[in-house]
N, C-alpha and C positions, 0 to 999 in steps of 0.2 A: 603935509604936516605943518604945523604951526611951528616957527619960528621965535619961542617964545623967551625974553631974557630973564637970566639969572645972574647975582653977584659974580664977578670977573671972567664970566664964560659968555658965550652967545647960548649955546643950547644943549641939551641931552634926549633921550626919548627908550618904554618895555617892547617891546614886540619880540624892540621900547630905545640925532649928532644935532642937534637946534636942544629943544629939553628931552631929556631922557622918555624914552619909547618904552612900552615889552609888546612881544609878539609870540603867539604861540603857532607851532608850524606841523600839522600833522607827518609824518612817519613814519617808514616802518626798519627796522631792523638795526639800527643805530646802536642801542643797549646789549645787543646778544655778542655775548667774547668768542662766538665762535666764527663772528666773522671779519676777518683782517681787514677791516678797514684802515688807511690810512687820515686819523682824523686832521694833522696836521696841515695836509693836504685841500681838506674839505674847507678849513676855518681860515685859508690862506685868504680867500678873499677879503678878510677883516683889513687887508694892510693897503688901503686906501685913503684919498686925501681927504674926500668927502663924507665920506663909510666908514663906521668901524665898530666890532662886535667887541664891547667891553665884558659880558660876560653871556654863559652858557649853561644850560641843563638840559642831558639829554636823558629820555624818557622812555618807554616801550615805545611809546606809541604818539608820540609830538616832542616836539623840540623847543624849550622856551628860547630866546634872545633879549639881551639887553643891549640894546646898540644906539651909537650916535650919529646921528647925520646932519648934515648943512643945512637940507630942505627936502622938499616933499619928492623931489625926484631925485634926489640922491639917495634919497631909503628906497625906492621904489626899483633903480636901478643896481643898489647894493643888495636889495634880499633875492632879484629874481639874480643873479648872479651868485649870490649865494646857495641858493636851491636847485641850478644846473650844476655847479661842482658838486655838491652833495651827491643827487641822483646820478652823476656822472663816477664818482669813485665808489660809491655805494653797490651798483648796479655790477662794476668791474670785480669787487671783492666777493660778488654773490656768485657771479659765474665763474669763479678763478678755478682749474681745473676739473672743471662741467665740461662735458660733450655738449657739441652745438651752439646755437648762436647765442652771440654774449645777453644779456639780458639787461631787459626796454624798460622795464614795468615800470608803475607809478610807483613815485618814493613819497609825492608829497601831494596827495588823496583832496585836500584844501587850501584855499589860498590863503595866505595869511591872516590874521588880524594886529593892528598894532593898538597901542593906548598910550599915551602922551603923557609924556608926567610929568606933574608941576608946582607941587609941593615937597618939603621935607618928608611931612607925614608920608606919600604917597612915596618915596624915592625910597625910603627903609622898608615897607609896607613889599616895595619890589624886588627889591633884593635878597628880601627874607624869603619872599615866595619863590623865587628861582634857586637861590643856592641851597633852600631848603626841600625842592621839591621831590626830592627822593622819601623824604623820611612823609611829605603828605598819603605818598603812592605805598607807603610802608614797602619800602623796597630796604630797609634798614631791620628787617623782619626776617630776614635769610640768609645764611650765611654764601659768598664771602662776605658781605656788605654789614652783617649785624658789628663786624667788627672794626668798621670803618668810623673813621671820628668824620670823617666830613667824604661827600661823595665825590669819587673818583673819576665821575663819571660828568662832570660839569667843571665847570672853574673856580670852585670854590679856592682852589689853593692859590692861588694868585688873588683873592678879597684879603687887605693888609687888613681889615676893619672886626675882626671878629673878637669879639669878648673877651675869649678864651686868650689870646695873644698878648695882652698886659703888653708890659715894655719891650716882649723878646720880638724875635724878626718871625721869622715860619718854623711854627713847631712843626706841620708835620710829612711824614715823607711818603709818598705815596708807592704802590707797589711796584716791588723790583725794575716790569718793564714798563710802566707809567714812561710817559711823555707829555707833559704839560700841554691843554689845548691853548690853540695861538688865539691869545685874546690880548686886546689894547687898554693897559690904566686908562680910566674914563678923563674927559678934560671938561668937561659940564662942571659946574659949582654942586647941582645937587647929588651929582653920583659921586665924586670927590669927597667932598664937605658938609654937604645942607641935608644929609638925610643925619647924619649924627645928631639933630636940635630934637630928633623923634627920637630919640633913647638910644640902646644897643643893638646888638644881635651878635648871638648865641648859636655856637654850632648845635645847641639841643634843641632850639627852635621848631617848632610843626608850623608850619604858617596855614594860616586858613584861606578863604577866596574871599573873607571881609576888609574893609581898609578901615 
């Protein structure tokens, strides 16, 4: 990963900790509430010096991340670290009182891709498309979720930057047994700061795959 600067940070990266990354990471089973996973668990790896997943949308069937790292091998080191706790508690919650041997299987089908980001345009452009990506997949179309303001199922509740927010602090409250996934305030200038010069973003937002 390019190492690339912005006003008062070193870097961010979409995959996506140098400039802000996104990275999409095939899947499976993450979305379905029937299975106890322990997300908390899985996103603990975010709490490194080098590494850290600012934000999250999980999907049927891929997982986006926006995360910051130092350098090329600190992302490189933080996602495959990321994707054995995954498949490691994932795998644990699928065989939780199953007869027979715990289960092996593939959780993550393809290897990552990341994409570097390095403008304003491009930093809001990423953020709309991950905290929005539920309502792309019209998962916002069935209920419980039609009656969700924002999806409970990514990080959106911890983005201080949404439209909707005006001067108040966090409007809103997620369901009963919600537990916020462990995600790190970005320190990048452009996931912070530098995507605001590209306009808002709106929890009504559909974000498209244009920039």
């Amino acid at each position: 990963m390019d190492t690339l600067t912005a006003p008062d940070d070193p870097v961010a990266a979409w995959l996506q900790f140098g400039l802000p990354r996104h990275g999409r990471v095939m899947v499976m089973g993450f979305r379905d509430a029937s299975v106890p996973i322990d997300l908390d668990r899985v996103f603990a790896i975010a709490r490194r010096e080098d590494f850290r997943i600012v934000h999250v949308s999980i999907q049927r069937t891929h997982v986006h991340l926006l995360v910051e790292a130092r350098h090329k091998q600190a992302l490189a080191s933080g996602m495959q670290g990321f994707q054995i706790s995954a498949a490691k508690h994932l795998n644990a919650a699928i065989s939780q009182g199953k007869p027979g041997p715990r289960r092996r299987g593939t959780v993550f089908p393809d290897r990552y891709h990341a994409e570097i980001i390095t403008s304003p345009r491009q930093a809001r452009h990423t953020l709309k498309y991950v905290l929005g990506n539920w309502r792309k997949h019209q998962e916002d179309r069935a209920a419980p979720m039609s009656a969700w303001t924002i999806d409970w199922f990514s990080s959106a509740a911890m983005f201080p930057g949404w439209a909707e927010y005006g001067e108040a602090a966090f409007l809103w409250r997620g369901p009963e047994t919600y537990d916020p996934l462990v995600v790190y305030q970005p320190k990048t200038w452009l996931l912070r700061e530098g995507w605001k010069k590209a306009g808002s973003i709106s929890v009504r937002d559909v974000p498209s795959a244009k920039q």
